[in-house]
N, C-alpha and C positions, 0 to 999 in steps of 0.2 A: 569623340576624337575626330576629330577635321582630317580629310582625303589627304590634307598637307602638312600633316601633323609628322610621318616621317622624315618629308623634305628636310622641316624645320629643327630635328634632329639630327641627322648626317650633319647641317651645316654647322651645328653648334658642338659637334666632333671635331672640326677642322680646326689644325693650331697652327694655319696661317689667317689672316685679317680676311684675307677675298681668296674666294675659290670662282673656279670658269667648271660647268656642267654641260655635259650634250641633253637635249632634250630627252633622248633617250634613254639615259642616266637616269637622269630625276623621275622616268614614268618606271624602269625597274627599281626607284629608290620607294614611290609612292606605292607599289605595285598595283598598278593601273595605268590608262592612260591621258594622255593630258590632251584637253578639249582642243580640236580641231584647229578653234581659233587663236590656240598660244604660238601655234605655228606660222598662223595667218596673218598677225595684227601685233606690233609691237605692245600696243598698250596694255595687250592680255599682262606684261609681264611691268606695267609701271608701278609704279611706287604711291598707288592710291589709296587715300589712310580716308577716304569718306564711307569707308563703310561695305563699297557694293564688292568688292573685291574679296575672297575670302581668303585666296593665296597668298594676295599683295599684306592682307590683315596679319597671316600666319607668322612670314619673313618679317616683316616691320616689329611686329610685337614681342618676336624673338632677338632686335636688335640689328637684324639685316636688311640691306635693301639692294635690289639690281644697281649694277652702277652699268653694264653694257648687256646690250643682247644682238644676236646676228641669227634672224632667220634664216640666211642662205646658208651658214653652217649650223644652224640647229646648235647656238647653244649660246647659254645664260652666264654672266658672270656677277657673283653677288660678290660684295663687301661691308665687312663689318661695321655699321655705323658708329664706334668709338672711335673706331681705327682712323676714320676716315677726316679732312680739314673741313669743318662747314662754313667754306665760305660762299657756297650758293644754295639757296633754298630749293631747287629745282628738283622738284618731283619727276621727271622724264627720264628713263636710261636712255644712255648714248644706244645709237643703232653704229653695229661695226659690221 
């Protein structure tokens, strides 16, 4: 079982389409905590499906993906990718 393998459970709890998490949510949801650089670097939290990501793998594969994140307030907003219009292919969350 993947360190994100809880994350990817609460989210698949939620019966709204997008939930918004503090980062500090997710590390008592993981119970651990989350690498340095999720707080550092938006991309820790992008929507990268090549592989090297193991978080981004978890969310994606359960259906989810970041659509914003905001380091200065420490917190992630996922939504559901059915829910969602695909009309851009764009792997990137918004930074808010």
């Amino acid at each position: 079982m993947s360190k994100y393998a809880p994350l990817v459970d609460y989210l698949n709890e939620q019966r709204n389409d997008s939930v918004t998490v503090s980062f500090d949510d997710i590390a008592c949801i993981i119970g651990g905590t989350l690498p340095a650089s999720a707080r550092l670097y938006p991309a820790w939290w992008g929507n990268d499906t090549n592989g090297r990501h193991v978080n981004a793998n978890e969310w994606l594969n359960a259906g989810w993906k970041v659509e914003s994140v905001s380091l200065d307030e420490e917190r992630v907003t996922f939504v559901h990718r059915d829910a969602e219009q695909r009309d851009s292919p764009d792997q990137t969350p918004a930074l808010i």
